[in-house]
N, C-alpha and C positions, 0 to 999 in steps of 0.2 A: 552184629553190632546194632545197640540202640539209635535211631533215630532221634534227632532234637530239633525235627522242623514239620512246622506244624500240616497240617491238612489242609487245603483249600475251604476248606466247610466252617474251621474254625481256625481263632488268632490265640488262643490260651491252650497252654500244656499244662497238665496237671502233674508234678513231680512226686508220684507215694513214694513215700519212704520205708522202704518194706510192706510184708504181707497183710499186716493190722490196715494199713493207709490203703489201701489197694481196695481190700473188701469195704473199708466204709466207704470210699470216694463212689464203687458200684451202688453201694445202698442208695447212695444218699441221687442218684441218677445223673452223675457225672459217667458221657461219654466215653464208654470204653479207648474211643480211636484218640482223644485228647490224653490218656491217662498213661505216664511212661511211671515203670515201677523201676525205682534207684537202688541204689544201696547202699553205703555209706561214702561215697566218692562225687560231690554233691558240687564241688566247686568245678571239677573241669566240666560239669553238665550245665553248669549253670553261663559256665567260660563259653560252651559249644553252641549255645541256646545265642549267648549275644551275636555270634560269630553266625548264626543263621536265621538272624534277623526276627525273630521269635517277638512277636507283640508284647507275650504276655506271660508270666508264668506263675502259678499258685501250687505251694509247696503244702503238702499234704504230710502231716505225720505226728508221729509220738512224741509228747510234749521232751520226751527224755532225750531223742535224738535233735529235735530243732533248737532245744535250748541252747546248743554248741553255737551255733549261727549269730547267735545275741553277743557272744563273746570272739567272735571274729572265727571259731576254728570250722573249717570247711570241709575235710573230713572227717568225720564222725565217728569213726573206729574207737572206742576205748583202749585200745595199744596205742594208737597214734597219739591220741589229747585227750584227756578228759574233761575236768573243768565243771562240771553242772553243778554240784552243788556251789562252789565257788560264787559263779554267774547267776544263778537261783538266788543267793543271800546278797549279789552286788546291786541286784533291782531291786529284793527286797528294802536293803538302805536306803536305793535312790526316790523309792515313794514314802520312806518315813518309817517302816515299823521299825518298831522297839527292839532296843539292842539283845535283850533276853529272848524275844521272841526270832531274830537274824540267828543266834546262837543255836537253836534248836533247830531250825531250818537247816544251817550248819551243819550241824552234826546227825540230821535225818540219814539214814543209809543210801537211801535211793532218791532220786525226783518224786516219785509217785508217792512216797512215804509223806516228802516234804508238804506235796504237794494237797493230801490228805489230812496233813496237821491244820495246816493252814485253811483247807476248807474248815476241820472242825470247829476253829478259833472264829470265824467267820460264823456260824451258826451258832455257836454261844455268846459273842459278845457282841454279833450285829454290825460286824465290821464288813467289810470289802476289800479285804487285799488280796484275794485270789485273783480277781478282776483288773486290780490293780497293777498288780506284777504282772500279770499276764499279758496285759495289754499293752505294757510298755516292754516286754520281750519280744511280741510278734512286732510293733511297728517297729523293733528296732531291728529282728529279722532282715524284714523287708528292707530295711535304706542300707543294710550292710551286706546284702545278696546285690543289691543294683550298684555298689560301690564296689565289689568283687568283680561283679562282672566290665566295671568301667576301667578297673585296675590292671585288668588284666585282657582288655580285647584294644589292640590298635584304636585310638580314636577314628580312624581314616576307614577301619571295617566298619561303624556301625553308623547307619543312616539317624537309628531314631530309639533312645530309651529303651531300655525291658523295663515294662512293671512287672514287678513280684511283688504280692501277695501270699500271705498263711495263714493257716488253718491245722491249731494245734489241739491235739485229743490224748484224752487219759487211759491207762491202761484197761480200761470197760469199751476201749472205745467211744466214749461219751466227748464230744467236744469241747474243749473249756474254753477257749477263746478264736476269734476271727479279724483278723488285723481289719482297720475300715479297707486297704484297699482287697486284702479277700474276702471282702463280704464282694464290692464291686465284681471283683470277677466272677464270686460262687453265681450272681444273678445272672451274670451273661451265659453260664453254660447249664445253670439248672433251673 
């Protein structure tokens, strides 16, 4: 059985979401001992985390798998929910882009695909909505991981807040965005 309490040495767990998060979170010189590797079962880890009183948690992973989190669904399985591009195109609206360009996003196959459109519209017309959406994915990550976990742990079990914090990367591995409060945590443990 996984462990979800932290080490004496440190207050933040680092939750990879699979093998891709795992290897970058080593690169990037995030403590092995901090670093629990998930797998698509993300809400009772995150339930087990309140329930042991865990400081801190910064969610590590593929933009295609954390995006569910933005739309409330907590297990991650493609059998269970899916929803990304859905959730992909409902932030897209919420920062304003264009209804032609929401359509194509839309209708991109995958996240990564979408997620490349939109980089390339970004470097043709000098826009920022890669940044933009993404930004307000991960913070919304984050307040609906702290809202899981307050929903679902006894008020009377938890003394004090988890933050959580994300940090979402592209299928290269390459990071695309860091919620402000995983930027916060990435400084305390690297």
């Amino acid at each position: 059985a996984t462990s979800v309490t932290p080490s004496a040495a440190t207050s933040v767990l680092v939750f990879c979401i699979g093998e891709n998060g795992l290897d970058l979170a080593k690169k990037m010189g995030i403590n092995p001992e901090q670093i629990i590797k998930t797998a698509n079962w993300l809400g009772p880890l995150l339930v087990e985390a309140g329930l042991q009183q865990v400081p801190a948690i910064l969610l590590f992973g593929y933009h295609g798998k954390l995006i569910k989190l933005a739309g409330g669904i907590f297990h991650t399985h493609h059998y269970l929910a899916d929803g990304r591009m859905e959730i992909l195109t409902a932030y897209g609206a919420k920062v304003g882009l264009p209804t032609p360009i929401l359509q194509n996003v839309f209708a991109s196959p995958t996240t990564e695909a979408a997620l490349k459109y939109l980089r390339q519209l970004d470097a043709t017309e000098g826009s920022n909505w890669v940044n933009q959406i993404y930004s307000t994915i991960a913070s919304t990550i984050d307040s609906r991981s702290q809202d899981y976990i307050r929903k679902h742990v006894e008020p009377q079990s938890i003394t004090s807040e988890v933050q959580v914090g994300s940090v979402l990367f592209d299928g290269d591995r390459k990071i695309i965005v860091t919620s402000p409060t995983g930027a916060t945590l990435l400084s305390q443990i690297c």
